[in-house]
C-alpha positions in Angstrom: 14.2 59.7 35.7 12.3 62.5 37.3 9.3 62.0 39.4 6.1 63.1 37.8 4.0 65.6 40.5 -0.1 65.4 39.9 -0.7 68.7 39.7 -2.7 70.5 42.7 -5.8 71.8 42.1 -6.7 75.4 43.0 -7.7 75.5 47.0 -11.5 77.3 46.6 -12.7 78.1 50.5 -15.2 80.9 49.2 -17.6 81.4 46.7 -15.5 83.7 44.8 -12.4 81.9 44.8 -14.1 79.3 41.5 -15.4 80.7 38.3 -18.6 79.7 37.4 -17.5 77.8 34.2 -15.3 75.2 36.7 -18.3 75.5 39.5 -20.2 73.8 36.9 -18.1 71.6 34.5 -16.5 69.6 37.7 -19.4 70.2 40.5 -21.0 67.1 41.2 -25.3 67.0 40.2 -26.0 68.6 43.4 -24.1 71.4 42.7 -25.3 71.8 38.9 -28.8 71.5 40.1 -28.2 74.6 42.3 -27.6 76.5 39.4 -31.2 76.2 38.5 -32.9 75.1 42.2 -30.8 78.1 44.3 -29.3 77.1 47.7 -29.6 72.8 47.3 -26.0 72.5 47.6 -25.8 74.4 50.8 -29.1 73.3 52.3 -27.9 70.0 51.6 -24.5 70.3 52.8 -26.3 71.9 56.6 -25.7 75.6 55.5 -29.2 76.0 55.6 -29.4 80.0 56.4 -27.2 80.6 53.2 -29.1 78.3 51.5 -32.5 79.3 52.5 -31.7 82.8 50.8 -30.5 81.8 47.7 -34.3 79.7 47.7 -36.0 82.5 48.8 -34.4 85.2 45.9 -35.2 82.6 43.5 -38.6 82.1 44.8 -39.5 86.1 44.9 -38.4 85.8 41.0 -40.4 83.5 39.7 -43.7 84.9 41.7 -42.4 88.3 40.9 -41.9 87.0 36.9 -45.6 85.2 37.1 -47.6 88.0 38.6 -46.0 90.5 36.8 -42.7 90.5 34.9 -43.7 88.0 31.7 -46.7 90.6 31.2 -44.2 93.9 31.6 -41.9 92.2 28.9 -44.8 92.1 26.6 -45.6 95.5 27.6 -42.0 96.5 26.4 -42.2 94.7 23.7 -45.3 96.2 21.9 -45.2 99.5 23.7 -49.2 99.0 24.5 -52.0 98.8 22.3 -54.5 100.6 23.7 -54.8 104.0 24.0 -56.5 105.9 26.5 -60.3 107.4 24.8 -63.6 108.9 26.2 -66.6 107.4 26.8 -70.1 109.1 27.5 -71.6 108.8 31.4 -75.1 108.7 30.8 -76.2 108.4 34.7 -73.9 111.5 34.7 -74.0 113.1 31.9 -70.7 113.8 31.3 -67.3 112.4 29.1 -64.8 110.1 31.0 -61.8 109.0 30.4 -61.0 105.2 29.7 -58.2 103.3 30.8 -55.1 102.8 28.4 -51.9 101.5 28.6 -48.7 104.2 29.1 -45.8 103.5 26.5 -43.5 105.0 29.0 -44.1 102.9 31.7 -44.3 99.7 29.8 -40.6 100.7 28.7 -39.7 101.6 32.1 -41.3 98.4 33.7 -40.0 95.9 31.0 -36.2 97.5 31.9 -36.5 97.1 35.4 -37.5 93.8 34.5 -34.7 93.1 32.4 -32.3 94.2 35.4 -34.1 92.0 37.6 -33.1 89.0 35.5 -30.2 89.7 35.5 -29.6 90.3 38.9 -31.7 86.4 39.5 -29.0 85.1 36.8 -25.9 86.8 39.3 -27.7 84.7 42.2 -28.2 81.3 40.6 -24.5 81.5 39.5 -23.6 82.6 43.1 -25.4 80.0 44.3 -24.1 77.0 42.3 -20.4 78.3 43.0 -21.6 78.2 46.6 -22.4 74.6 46.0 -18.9 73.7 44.5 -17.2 75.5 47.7 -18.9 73.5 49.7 -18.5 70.3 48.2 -14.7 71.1 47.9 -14.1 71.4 51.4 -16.2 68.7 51.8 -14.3 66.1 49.9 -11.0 67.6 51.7 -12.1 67.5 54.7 -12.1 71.2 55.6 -14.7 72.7 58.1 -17.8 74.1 56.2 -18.3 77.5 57.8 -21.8 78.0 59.2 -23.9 81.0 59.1 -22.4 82.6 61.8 -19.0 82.3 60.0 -20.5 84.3 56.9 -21.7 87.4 59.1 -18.3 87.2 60.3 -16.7 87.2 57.2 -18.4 90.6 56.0 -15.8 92.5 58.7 -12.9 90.4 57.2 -12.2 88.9 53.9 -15.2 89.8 52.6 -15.7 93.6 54.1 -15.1 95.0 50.3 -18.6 93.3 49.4 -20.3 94.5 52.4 -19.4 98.2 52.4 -20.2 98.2 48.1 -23.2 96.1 48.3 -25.6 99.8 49.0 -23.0 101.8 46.9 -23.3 99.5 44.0 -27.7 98.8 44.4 -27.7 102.7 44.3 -25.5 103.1 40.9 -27.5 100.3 39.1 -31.0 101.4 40.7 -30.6 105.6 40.3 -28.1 105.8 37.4 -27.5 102.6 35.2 -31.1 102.1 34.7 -32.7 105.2 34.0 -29.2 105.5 31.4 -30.9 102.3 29.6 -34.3 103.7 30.2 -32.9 107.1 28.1 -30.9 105.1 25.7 -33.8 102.9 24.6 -36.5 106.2 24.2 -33.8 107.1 21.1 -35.0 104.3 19.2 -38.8 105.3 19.4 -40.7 108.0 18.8 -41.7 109.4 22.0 -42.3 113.3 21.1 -45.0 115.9 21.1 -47.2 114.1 18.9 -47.2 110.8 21.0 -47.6 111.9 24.4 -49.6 108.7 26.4 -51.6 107.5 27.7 -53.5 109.6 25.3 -51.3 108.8 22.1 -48.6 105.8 22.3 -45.1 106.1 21.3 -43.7 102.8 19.3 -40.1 101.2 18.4 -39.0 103.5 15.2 -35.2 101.7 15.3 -32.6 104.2 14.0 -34.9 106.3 12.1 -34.2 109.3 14.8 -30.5 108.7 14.3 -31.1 109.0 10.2 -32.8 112.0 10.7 -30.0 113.8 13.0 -27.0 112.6 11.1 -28.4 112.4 7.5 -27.7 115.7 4.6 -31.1 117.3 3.9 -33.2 116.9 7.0 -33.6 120.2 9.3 -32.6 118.0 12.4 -29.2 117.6 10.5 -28.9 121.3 9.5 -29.8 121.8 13.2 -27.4 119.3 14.6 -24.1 119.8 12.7 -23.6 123.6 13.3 -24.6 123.0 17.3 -22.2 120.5 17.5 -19.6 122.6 15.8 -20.3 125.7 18.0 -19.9 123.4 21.1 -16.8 121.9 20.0 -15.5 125.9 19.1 -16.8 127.0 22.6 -15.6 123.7 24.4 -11.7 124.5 23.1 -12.1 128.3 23.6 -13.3 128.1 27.0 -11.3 125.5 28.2 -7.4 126.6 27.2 -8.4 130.3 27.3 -8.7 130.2 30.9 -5.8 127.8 31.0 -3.7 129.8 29.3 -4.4 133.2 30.9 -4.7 131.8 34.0 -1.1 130.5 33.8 -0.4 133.8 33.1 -2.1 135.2 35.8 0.4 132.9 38.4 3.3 133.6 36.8 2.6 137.2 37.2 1.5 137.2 40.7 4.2 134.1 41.5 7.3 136.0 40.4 10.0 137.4 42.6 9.4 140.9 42.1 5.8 141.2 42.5 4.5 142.5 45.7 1.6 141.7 47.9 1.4 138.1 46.4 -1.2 137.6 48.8 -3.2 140.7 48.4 -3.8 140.1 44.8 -4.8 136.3 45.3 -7.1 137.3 47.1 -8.7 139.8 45.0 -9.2 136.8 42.4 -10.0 134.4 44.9 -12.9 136.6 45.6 -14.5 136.4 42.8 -14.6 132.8 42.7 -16.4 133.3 46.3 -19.5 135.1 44.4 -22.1 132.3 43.3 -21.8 131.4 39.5 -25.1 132.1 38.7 -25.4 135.5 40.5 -22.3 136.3 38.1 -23.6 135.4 35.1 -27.1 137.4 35.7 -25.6 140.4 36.7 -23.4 140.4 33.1 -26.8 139.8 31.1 -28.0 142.7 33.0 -24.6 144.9 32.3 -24.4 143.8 28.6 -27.9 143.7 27.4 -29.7 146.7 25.2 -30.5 148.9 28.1 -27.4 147.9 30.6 -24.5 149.9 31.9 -22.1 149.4 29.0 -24.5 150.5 26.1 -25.5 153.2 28.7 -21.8 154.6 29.0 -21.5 154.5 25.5 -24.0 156.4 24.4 -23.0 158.9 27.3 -19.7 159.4 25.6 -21.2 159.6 22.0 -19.2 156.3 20.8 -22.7 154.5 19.7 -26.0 157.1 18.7 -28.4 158.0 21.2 -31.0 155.3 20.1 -28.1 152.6 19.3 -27.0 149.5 20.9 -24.7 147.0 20.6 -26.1 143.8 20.2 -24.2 141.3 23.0 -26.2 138.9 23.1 -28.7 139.2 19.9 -26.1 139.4 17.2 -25.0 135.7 16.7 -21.4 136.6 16.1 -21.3 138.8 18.7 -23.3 136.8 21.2 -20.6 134.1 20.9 -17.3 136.3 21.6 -19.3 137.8 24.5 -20.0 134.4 26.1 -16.4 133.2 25.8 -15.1 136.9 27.1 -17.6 136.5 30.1 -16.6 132.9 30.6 -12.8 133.7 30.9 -13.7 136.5 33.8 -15.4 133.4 35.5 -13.2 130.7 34.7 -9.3 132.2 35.0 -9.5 132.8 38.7 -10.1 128.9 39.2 -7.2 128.4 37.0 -4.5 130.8 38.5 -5.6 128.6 41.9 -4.7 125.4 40.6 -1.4 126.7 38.9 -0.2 128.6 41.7 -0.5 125.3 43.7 1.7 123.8 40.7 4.6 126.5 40.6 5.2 126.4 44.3 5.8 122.6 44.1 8.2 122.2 41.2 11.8 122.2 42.5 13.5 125.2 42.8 16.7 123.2 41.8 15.9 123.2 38.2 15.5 126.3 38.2 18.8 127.2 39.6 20.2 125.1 37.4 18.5 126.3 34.0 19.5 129.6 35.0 23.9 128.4 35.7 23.8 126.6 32.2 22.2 130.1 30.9 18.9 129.5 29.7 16.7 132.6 29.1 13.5 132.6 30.8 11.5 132.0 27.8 13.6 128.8 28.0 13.0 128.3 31.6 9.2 128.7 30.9 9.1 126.2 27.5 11.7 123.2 29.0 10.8 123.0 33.1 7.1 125.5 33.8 5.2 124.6 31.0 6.0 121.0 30.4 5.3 120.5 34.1 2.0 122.3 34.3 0.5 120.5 31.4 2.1 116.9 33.1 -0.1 117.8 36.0 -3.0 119.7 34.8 -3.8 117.9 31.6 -6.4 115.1 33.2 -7.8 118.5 34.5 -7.9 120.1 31.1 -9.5 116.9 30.0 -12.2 117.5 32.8 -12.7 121.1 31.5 -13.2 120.3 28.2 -16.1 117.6 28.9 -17.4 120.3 31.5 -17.6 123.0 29.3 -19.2 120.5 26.4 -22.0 120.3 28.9 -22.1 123.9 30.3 -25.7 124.4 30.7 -25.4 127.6 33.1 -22.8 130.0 30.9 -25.3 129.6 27.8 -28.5 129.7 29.3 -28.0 132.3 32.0 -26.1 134.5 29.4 -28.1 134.1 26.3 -30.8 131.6 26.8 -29.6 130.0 23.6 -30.6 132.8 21.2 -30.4 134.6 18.8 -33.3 131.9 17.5 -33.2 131.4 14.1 -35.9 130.2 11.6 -33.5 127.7 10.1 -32.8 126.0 12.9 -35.2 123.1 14.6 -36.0 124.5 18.1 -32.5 126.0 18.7 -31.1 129.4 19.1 -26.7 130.2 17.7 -25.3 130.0 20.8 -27.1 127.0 21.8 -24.8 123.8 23.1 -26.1 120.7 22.2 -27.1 120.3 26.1 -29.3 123.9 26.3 -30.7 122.3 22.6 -31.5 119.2 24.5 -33.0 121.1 27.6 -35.5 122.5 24.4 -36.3 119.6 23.2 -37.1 117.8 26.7 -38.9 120.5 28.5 -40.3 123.0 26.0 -41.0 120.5 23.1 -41.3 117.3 25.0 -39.3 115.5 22.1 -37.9 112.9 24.5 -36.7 110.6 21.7 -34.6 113.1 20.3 -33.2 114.3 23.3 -32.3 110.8 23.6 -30.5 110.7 20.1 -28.4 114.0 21.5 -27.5 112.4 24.7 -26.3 110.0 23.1 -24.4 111.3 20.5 -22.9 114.2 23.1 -21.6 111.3 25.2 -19.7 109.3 22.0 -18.1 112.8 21.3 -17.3 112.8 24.3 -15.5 109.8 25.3 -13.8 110.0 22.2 -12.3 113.0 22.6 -11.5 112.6 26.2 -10.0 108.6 25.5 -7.7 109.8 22.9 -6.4 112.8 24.2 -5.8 111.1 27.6 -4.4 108.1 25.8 -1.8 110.4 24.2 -0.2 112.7 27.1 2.4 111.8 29.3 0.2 111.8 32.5 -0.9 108.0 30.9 2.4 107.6 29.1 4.5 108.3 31.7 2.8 108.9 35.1 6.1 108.2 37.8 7.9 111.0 35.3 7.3 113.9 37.9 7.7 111.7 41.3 
């Protein structure tokens, strides 16, 4: 008959070693009480540094919650209710203004808030699994480490936590919650018409969604052909200078052409010119008045009082953006393919080459398939880049031609330069919101499924 082993239970020495669920179904009623009263357990148990800091986060909460956060929850709640008015100075004889609430910082304040409870509700579960450590090693015997063994645990087993704590406080403070902040003005209806203190914006739910996405409405008849034209302009830009920027390495890469280095650096130097200086100077050379409608009427190809419309013909205006962006954007590509040809192995060549193969072969079964294995997380990056290229469109074309049909957007507009309208110009914030929104689900869509479907995720040790 075999001998039946208790089984061990799990060794926890540090607070992160037990989850929270086990911290508190087997902690003894100290340690379940320093899930709600922060730091008992360790005060109790002579850690009373560590403990003393769990009490004194919880502590700052509940004042902070008291003199403050209960009232900014309301706030977000309602959004304000009173609105900032005039009243008549007699002694002065003049109008001032009353005090009113401000529906964007009662949204603002109540998310903070939010985050702050959170962030007590991370503490109180750190502190009751703090608790169970301790009363582990406790009823094994083990040495409880003092405060001087936590400080020295942030330059060993616990360095990860003290080099991320300041990374991570910046993310949440300077990016996660002003994304919530933005995310939650799409479900009201902050815009031009409720601007506070003076007029106060409210919860409207989907309704701004409805009116973007729904047939009949001219946000929809704005939103669908913007998103349609970025998508075009997204796909053109990105595997146009892909594609000719191959090109452009093969060409210079081959055996037989001479002065490799010469013509790199002829590309290289425009890459060295700043972006936007670029892009001005071809609004410059391609508008009514510029060099190229100059020339043309100098050679009698267009009539002395003609132009050709670059950038006000809506047609046009596109085809000239992509054009210009290739000029711009295939030097950056014949860069990162060069890098790519000189690393495959010369061996499959030389061995495509004794079986035969034709160098259109060559270029479909070993170049090509190894460019796109490498570069396609990069073509992934392009595309999402060029969904949001605010410089190309607005330092080329500003967005325009405008049209009458559309709401506060020009043809070539992306939905990010439509967005920039919206925010700055029109001070619709709510639906700037909805587009942000919307521009980041297209987004991680198309970027998750394409990913998901190349061999760079299939098959990433294929190319080792």
């Amino acid at each position: 008959m075999g001998i039946l082993k208790k089984k061990e239970e799990p060794q926890y020495t540090r607070p992160s070693d037990a989850s929270f669920v086990t911290a508190f179904s087997k902690g003894n009623i100290i340690t379940k009480l320093s899930f709600i009263i922060c730091g008992l357990g360790n005060i109790i148990n002579k850690q009373i540094i560590r403990g003393l800091i769990f009490l004194a986060l919880e502590i700052g909460y509940i004042v902070y919650m008291v003199s403050f956060g209960v009232n900014a929850i309301g706030n977000m709640i309602t959004l304000g209710t009173v609105e900032q008015g005039q009243a008549y100075n007699e002694a002065l004889g003049i109008y001032e203004y009353t005090t009113g609430d401000n529906s964007m910082l009662c949204l603002l304040y109540g998310v903070i808030t939010m985050f702050l409870t959170v962030a007590m509700l991370i503490v109180m579960a750190m502190s009751g699994k703090s608790a169970y450590c301790t009363q582990v090693r406790k009823e094994r015997g083990m040495k409880i480490p003092n405060f001087i063994n936590d400080l020295r645990s942030l330059k060993e087993e616990n360095l990860h936590a003290a080099l991320l704590a300041l990374p991570i406080t910046g993310i949440v403070t300077f990016t996660i919650v002003p994304l919530v902040f933005m995310i939650l003005m799409a479900f009201t209806n902050y815009d031009h018409e409720h601007q506070p203190p003076g007029k106060l914006f409210d919860w409207v739910g989907l309704d701004n969604f409805v009116q973007m996405l729904s047939a009949g409405s001219k946000l929809a008849a704005t939103f669908w052909p913007v998103l349609g034209w970025t998508l075009i302009w997204a796909v053109m830009a990105t595997f146009s200078c892909f594609i000719l920027g191959m090109m452009l390495a093969l060409l210079i890469n081959r055996k037989g052409t001479k002065f490799k280095g010469f013509w790199r650096f002829m590309f290289v130097l425009s890459v060295a010119v700043p972006q936007f200086v670029t892009l001005l100077s071809m609004r410059t050379i391609f508008n009514a008045n510029g060099p190229v409608n100059v020339l043309l009427r100098s050679f009698g190809l267009i009539g002395a009082t003609e132009s050709i419309p670059f950038f006000t013909d809506p047609t046009l205006a596109k085809i000239t953006i992509i054009c210009i962006n290739i000029w711009i954007g295939v030097p950056f590509t014949m860069l990162s393919t060069t890098g790519i040809l000189q690393n495959i192995p010369t061996e499959l060549y030389e061995a495509a080459k004794i079986d035969g193969a034709s160098a259109p072969v060559i270029f479909r079964k070993i170049t090509l398939p190894y460019m796109l294995f490498v570069l396609t997380p990069n073509l992934i990056t392009s595309f999402t880049g060029n969904i949001n290229n605010f410089n190309v469109i607005f330092l080329l074309s500003g967005g325009g031609p405008d049209s009458l049909d559309y709401y506060y957007a020009g043809k070539t507009d992306l939905l990010i330069t439509w967005l920039y309208r919206l925010t700055i110009t029109q001070k619709d914030y709510n639906l700037g919101a909805v587009i942000g929104i919307l521009t980041f689900i297209v987004l991680a869509t198309v970027s998750l499924i394409t990913y998901r479907h190349t061999g760079s995720y299939k098959d990433e040790g294929a190319f080792q």
